[in-house]
C-alpha distance (Angstrom), angle and dihedral (degrees) to the residues before:
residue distance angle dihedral
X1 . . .
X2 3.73 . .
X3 3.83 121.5 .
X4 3.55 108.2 -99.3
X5 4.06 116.5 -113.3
X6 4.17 117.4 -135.6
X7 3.93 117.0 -179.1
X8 4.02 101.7 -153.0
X9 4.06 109.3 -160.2
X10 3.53 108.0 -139.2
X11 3.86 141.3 5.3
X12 3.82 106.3 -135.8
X13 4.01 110.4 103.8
X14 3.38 103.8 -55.6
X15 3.75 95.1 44.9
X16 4.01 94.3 51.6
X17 3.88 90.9 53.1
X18 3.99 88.2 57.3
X19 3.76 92.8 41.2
X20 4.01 83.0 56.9
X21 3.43 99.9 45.4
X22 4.10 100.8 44.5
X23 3.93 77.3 61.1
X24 3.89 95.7 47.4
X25 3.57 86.4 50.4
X26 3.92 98.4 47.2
X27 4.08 97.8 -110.5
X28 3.67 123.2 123.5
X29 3.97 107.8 -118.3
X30 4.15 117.6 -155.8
X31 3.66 106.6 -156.0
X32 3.71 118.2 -156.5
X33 4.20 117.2 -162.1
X34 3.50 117.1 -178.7
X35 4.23 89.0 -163.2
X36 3.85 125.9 62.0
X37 3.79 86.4 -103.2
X38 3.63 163.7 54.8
X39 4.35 117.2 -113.0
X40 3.73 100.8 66.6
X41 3.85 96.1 -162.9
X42 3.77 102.5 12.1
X43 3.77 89.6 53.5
X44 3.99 95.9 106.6
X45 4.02 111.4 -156.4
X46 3.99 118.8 -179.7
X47 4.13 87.0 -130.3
X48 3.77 122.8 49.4
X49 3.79 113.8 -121.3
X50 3.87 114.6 -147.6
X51 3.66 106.1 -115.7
X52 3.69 101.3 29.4
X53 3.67 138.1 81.6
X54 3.72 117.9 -82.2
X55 3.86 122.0 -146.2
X56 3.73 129.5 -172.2
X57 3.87 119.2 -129.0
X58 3.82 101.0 -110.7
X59 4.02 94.2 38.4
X60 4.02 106.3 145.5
X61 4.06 123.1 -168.6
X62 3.89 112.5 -100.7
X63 3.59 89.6 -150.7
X64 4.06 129.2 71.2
X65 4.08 122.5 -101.9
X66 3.74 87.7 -116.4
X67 3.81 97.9 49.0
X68 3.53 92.6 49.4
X69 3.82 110.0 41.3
X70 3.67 127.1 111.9
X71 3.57 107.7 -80.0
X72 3.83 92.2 -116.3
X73 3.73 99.9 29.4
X74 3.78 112.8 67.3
X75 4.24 111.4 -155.5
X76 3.87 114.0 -104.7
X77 4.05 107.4 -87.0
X78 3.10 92.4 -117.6
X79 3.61 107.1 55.6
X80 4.04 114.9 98.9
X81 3.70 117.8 -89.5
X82 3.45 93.4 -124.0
X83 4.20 109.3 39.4
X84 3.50 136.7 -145.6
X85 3.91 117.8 -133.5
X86 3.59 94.6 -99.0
X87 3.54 99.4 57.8
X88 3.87 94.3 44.0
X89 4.01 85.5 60.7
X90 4.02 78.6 41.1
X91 4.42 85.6 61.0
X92 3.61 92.0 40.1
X93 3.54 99.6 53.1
X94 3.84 93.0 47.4
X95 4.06 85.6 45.4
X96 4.02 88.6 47.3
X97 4.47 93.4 48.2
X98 3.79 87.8 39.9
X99 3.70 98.7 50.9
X100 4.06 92.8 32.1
X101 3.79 97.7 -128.9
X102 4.04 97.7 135.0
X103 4.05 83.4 82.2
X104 3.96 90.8 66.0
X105 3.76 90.3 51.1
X106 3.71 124.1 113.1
X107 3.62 109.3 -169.2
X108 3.72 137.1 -159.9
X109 3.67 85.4 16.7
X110 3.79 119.3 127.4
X111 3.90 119.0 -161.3
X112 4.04 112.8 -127.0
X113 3.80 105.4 -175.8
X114 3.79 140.0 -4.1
X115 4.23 110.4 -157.8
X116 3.97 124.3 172.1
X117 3.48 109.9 -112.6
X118 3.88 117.5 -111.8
X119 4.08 89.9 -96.5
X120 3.54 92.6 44.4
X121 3.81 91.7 128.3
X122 3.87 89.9 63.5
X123 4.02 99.1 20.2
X124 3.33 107.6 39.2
X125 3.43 95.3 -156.4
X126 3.81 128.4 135.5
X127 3.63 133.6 -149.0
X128 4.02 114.5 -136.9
X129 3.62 124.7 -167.2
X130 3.85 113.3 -153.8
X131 3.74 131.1 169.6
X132 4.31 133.6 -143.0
X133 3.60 115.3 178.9
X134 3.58 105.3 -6.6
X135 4.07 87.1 -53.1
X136 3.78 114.7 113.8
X137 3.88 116.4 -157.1
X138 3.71 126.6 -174.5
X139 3.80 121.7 -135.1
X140 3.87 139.5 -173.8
X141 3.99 123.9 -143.1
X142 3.55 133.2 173.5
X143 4.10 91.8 -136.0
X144 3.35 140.6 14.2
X145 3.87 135.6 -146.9
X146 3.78 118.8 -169.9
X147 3.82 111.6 -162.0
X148 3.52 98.2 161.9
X149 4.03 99.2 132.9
X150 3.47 126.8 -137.3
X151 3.89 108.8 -107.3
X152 4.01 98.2 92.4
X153 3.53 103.8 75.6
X154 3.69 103.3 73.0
X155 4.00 117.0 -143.0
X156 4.03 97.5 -140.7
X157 3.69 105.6 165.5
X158 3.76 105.3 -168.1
X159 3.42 97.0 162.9
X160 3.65 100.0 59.4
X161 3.44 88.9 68.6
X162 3.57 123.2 68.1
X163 3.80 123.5 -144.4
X164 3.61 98.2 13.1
X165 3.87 96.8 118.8
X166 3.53 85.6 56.2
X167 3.88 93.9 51.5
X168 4.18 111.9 103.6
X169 3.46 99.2 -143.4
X170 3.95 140.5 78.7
X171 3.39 118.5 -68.9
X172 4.19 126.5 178.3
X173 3.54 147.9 137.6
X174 3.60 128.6 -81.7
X175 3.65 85.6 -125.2
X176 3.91 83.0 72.2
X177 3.97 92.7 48.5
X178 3.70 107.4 109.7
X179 4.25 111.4 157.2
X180 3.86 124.4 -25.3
X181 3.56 111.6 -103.6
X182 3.08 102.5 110.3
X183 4.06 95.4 57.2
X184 3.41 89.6 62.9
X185 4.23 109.4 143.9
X186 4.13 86.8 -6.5
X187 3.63 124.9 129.5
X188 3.92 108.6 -131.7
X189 3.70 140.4 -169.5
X190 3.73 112.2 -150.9
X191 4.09 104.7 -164.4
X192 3.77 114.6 -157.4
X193 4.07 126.9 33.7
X194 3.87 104.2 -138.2
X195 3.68 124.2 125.3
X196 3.82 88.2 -74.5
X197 3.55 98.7 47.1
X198 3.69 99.5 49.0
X199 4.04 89.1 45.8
X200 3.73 92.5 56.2
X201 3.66 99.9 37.4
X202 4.37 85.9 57.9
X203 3.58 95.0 44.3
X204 4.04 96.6 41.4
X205 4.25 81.2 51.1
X206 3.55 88.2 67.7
X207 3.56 95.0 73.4
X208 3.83 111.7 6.9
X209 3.69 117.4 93.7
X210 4.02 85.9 -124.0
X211 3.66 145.5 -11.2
X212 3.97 135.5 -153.3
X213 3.61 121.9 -150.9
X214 3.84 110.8 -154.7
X215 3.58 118.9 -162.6
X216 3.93 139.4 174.4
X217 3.83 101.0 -156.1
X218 3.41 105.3 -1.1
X219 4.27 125.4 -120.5
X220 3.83 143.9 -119.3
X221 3.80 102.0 -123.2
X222 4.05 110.2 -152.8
X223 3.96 127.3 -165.5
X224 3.44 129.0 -128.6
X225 3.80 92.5 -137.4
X226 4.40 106.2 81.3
X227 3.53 142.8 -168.6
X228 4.06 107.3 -39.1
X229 3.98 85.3 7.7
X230 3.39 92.4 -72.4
X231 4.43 111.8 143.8
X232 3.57 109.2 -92.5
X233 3.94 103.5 -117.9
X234 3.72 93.1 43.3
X235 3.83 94.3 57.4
X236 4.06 93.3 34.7
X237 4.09 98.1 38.8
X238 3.82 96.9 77.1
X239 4.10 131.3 136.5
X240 4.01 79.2 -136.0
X241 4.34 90.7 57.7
X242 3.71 86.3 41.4
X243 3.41 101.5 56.8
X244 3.86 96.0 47.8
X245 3.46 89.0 52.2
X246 4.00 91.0 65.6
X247 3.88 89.4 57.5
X248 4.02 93.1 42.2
X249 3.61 117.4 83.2
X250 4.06 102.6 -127.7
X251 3.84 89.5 -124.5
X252 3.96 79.2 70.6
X253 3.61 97.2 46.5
X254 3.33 93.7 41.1
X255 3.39 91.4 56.9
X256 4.36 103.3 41.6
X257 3.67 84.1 50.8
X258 3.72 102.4 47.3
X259 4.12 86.1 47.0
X260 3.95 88.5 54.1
X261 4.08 89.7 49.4
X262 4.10 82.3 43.8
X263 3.94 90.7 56.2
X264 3.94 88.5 63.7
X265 3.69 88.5 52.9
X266 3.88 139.1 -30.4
X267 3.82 105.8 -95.3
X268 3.85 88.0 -156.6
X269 3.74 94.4 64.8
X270 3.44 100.1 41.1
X271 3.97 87.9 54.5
X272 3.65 101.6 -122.0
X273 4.01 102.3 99.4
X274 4.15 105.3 133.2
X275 3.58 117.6 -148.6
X276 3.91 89.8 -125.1
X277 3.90 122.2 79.5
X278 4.09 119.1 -108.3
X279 4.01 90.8 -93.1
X280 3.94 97.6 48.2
X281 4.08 90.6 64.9
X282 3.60 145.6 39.9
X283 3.84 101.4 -94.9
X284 3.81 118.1 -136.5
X285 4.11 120.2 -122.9
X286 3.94 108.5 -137.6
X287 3.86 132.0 164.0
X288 3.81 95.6 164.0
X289 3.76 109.3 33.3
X290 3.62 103.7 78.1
X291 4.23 87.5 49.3
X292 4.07 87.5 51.3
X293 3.49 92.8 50.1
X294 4.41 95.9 48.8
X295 3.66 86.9 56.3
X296 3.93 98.9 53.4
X297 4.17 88.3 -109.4
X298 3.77 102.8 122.4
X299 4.04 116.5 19.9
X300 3.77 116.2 -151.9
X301 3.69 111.0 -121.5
X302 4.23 141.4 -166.9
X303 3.32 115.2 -118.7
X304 4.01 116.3 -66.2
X305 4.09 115.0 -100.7
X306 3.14 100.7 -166.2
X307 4.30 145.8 -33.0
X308 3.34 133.7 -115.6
X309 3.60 124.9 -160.9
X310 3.85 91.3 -89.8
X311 4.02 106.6 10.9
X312 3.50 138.4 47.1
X313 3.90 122.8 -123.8
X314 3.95 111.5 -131.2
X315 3.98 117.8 -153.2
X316 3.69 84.6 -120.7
X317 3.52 96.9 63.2
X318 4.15 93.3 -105.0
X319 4.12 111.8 131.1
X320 3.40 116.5 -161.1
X321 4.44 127.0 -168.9
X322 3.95 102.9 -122.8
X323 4.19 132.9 174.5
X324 3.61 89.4 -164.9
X325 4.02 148.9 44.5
X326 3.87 120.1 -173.3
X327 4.06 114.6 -172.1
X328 3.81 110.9 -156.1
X329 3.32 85.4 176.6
X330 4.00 94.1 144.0
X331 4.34 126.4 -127.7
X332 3.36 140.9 -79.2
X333 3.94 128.0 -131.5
X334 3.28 120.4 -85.5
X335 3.85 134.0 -177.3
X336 3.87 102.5 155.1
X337 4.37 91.9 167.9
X338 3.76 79.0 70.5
X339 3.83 95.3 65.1
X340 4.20 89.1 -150.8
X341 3.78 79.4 -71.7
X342 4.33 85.1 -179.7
X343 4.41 86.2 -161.9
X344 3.80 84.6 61.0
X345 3.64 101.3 42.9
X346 3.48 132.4 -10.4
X347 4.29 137.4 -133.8
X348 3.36 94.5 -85.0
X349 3.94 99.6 41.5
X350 4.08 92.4 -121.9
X351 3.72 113.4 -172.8
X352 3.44 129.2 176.2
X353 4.10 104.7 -111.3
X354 3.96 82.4 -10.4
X355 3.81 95.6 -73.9
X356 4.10 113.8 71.2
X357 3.96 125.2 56.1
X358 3.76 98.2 -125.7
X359 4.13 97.8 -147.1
X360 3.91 99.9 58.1
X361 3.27 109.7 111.7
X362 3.93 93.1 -131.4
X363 3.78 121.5 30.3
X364 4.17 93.7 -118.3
X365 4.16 100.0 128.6
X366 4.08 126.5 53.0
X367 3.13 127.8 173.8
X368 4.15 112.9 -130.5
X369 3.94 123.8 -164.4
X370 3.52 95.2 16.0
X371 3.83 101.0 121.6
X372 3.58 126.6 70.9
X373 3.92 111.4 -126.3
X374 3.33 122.2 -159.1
X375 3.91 86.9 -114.5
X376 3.21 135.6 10.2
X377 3.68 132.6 9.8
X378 4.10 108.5 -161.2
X379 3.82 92.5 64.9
X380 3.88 101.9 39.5
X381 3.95 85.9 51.0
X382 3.98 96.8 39.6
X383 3.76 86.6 51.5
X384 3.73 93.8 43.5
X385 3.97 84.3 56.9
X386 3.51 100.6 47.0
X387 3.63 86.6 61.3
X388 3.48 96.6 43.0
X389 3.79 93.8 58.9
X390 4.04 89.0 47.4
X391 4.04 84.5 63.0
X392 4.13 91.7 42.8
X393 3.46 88.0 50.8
X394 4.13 95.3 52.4
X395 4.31 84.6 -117.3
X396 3.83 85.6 110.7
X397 3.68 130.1 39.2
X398 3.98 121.8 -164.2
X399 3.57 130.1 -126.1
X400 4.37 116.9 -102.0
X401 3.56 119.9 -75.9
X402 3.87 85.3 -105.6
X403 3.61 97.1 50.1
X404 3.85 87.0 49.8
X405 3.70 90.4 45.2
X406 3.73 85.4 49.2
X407 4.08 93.7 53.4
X408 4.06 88.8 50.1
X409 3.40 90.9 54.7
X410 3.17 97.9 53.4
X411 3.36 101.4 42.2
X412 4.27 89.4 50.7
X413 4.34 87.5 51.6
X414 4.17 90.9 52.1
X415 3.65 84.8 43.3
X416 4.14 98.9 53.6
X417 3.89 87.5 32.8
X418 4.31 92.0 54.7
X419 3.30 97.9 46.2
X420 3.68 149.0 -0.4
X421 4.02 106.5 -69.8
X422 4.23 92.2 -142.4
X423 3.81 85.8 56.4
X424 3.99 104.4 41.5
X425 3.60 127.7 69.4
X426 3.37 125.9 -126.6
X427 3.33 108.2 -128.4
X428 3.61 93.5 26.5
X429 4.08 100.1 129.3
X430 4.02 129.2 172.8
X431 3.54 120.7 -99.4
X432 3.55 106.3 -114.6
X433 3.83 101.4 23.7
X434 3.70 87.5 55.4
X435 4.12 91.1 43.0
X436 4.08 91.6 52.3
X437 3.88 99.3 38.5
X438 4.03 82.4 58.2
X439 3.50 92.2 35.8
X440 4.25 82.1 54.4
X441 3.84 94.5 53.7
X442 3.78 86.3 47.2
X443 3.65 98.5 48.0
X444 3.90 90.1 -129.8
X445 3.96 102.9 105.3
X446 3.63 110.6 119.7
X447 3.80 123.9 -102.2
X448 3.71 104.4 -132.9
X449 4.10 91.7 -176.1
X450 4.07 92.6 52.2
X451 4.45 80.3 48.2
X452 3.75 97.7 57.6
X453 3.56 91.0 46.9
X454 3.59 102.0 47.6
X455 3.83 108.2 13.6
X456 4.36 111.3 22.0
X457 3.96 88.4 164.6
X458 3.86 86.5 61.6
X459 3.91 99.5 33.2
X460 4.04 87.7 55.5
X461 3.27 91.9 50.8
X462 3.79 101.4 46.8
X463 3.99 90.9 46.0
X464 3.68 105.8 46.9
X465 4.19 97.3 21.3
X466 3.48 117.2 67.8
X467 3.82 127.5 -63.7
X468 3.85 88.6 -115.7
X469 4.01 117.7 173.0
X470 4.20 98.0 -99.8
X471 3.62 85.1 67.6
X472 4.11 85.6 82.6
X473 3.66 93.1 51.1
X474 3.61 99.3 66.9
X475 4.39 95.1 86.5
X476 3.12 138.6 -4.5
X477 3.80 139.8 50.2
X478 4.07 105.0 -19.7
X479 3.75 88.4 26.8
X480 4.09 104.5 -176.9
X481 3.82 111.4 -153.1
X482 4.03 88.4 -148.6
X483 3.83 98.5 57.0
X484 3.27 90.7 96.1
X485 3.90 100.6 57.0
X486 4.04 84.4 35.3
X487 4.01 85.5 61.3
X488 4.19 101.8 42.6
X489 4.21 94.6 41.7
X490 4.44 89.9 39.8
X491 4.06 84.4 101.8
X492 3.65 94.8 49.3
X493 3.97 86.3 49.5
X494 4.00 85.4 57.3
X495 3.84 101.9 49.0
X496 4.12 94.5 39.5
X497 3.98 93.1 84.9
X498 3.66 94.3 45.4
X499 3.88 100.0 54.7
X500 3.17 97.5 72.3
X501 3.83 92.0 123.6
X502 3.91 105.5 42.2
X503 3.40 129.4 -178.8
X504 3.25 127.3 -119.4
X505 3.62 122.7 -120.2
X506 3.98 98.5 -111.3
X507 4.07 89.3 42.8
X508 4.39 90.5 58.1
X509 4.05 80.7 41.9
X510 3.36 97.7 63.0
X511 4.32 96.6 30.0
X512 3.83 75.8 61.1
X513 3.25 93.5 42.6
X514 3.82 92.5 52.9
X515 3.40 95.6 51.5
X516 3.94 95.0 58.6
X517 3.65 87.0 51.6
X518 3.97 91.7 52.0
X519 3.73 87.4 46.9
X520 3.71 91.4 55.7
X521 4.00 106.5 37.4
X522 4.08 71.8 57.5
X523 3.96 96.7 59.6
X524 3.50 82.5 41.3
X525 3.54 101.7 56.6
X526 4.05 90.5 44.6
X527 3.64 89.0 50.5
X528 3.99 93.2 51.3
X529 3.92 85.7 53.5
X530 3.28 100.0 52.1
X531 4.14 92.3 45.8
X532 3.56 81.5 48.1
X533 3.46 98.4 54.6
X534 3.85 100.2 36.3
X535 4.45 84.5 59.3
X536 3.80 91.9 52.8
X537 3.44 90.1 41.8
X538 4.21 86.3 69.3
């Protein structure tokens, strides 16, 4: 039987974890990159290139090393926990030369079109039309994977905002942000409080003489550093947190977590309380923002009303003189090979579990890396392609259009009846529940019953340590002999980059030591008091 052809669109994270898999799974993957190289969004350039990502020099991963790795390629131990763009392209490289996927990349060529074939209903196959150097070539693959992202179409909405082609100063996209030098003594509105927005309203503080914040709704703005300085999604991302949470109402969750955030600082003062609880939204990750605001840098704002040619208009009446207006106001979806082609995918991009179009008359494209967990991104997609490849290769069969239908339904009524449906994403899914429903289709979600019984070391550690990627290496198809290890050593992994400084064995003897002491010149202080209160007393 001939080897099975899959074009994958796109090399940056998501793109890399198909390549890899296609090759686990004995297909031949084509991958088609429009830049000169691998990364996709964690390639930083200086300029901004239309149609690609854009990154800003100083952009650091809001999700932990050992959350986010490869589920079968653990980071270095001494990388940070938290990494800066250049040593995420750092891991990928090493994962791209040790896996050998840079052979199956096509660079510098952009895909134009992707059309069914004229037997698709009994082939499958597609026909994609790509071009390299001004020379277009047409191509014919059994599957396709599109990993392009979602962060190149810009959402810039002008029109929203009256007077602001009348307004004399600069206005762009954070997409275009790169450093802030060129803020330096300005007075800047930054419009939208994502990730993004709160990132480049901090750093821009540094050297502007002021910033405004303007948001809608308002956020809850996390850290990465936890309880006992542990990261955040390591310490919170547990089977252990997950199964409380079924017998919890959210109105509880909601509000133990949104106290903890409160202990850091009172969201209320700082003007940034949203009238939705912490699960109804995409929460904002923020080390800075909350220091910028305490010393009168950045000034939360309402929404803008309207420019002039030198202010800005605040909803509650307040006008402010600016130079410059920055809209991290996020990006749209995009797939423009498609040619709105509504029998590939329809208006509102429904996939069944996020990944297949569920109208195509043979399950031959998914989309991987589209959906916007609330964590990290390499696993989700990597697991997303592992099971993709299972279906190209006939080892997994989907469900009937109407069954499909039936789960997107579903999942769209829960979705408008959780939350409000102008403030939720659509394909914004939860870490783990998203990782293990997956890991279900796949066969590869962990049995924690069979782990007690056989292996308690390992089941302790997969229920009350964090739900880190290894854990769906240890059966099942793509089985990985060194999950195991992976799993027991992950916390070792985490605390190697922040010894650097460790104390020697005499020094903690005698901090310990000091502390006993202070603990007992305190009982004997109390006790003095007392005696000396108890003699006056007669």
């Amino acid at each position: 039987m001939a080897v099975k052809k899959i074009a994958v669109i796109g090399a940056g994270v998501s793109g890399l974890g198909a390549i890899k898999c296609c090759l686990e799974e004995g297909l031949e993957p084509t991958c088609f990159e429009k830049n000169s190289d691998i990364g996709g969004l964690w390639r930083y350039e200086k300029t901004p290139e239309s149609g690609r990502a854009g990154i800003y020099k100083s952009l650091t991963c809001n999700t932990s090393k050992e959350m986010t790795a490869f589920s079968d390629y653990p980071m270095p131990d001494h990388f940070p926990n938290y990494m800066h763009h250049s040593k995420m392209m750092e891991y990928l490289r090493m994962y791209a030369g040790h896996f050998g996927l840079m052979k199956h990349i096509q660079f510098q060529t952009k895909v134009c079109s992707i059309r069914k074939r004229p037997d698709f209903s009994s082939s499958g196959q597609w026909e994609v039309g790509v071009e390299a150097d001004e020379v277009q070539k047409m191509y014919i693959f059994d599957g396709i994977m599109v990993c392009s992202g979602h962060y190149t179409e810009k959402h810039f909405p002008l029109q929203d905002f009256a007077g602001i082609t009348n307004f004399q100063g600069r206005y762009l996209h954070s997409w275009e942000y790169k450093h802030p030098g060129s803020f330096e003594g300005k007075r800047v509105v930054v419009v939208g409080l994502g990730n993004s927005g709160a990132d480049v309203a901090s750093e821009i503080s540094r050297v502007a003489e002021q910033v405004f914040l303007s948001t809608r709704q308002g956020a809850w703005i996390w850290n990465r550093v936890w309880e006992h300085g542990n990261p955040m999604d390591a310490t919170l991302f547990t089977r252990y947190n997950k199964t409380i949470q079924k017998f919890y109402p959210e109105c509880l969750i909601n509000r133990y977590v949104e106290n903890k955030l409160n202990l850091r600082f009172n969201h209320a003062n700082y003007g940034l309380l949203p009238q939705h609880g912490i699960l109804g939204h995409r929460t904002v990750f923020s080390d800075d923002l909350p220091n910028r605001i305490i010393i009168g840098k950045v000034q939360i704002k309402p929404n803008v009303k309207e420019f002039t040619s030198t202010s800005a208009i605040f909803e509650d009446g307040t006008e402010e003189s600016i130079d410059v207006v920055i809209f991290a106001t996020g990006y749209t979806l995009s797939f423009p090979f498609l040619n709105n082609d509504s029998t590939i995918l329809d208006s509102q991009y429904s996939m069944f579990k996020y990944v297949f179009p569920p109208a195509l008359e043979k399950p031959t494209l998914a989309f991987i890396g589209i959906i916007q967990p609330f964590g990290a991104i390499i696993p989700t997609s990597e697991l997303q392609s592992r099971w993709v490849v299972q279906v190209f290769a006939g080892l997994q069969k989907l469900p009937s259009k109407k069954d499909m239908m039936a789960d997107i339904n579903r999942k769209k009524q829960k979705m408008t009846k959780d939350s409000m449906k102008s403030l939720r994403d659509p394909a914004r899914v939860q870490f783990i529940n998203y990782m293990d429903e997956i890991a279900s289709e796949l066969g590869v979600k962990p049995n924690l019953l069979s782990l007690f019984l056989w292996d308690t070391k390992l089941a302790k550690e997969i229920f009350w340590g964090p739900c880190t990627p290894y854990q769906y290496r240890l059966q099942g198809p793509g089985k990985w002999a060194g999950a195991r290890a992976a799993i027991l050593t992950q916390r070792e992994r985490m605390l190697k980059p922040l010894r650097t400084r460790v104390l020697q064995p005499t020094q903690a003897s005698l901090s310990g030591l000091l502390w006993v002491k202070s603990i007992c010149v305190v009982i004997f202080f109390s006790i003095s008091v007392l005696v000396v209160m108890h003699i006056t007393s007669h």
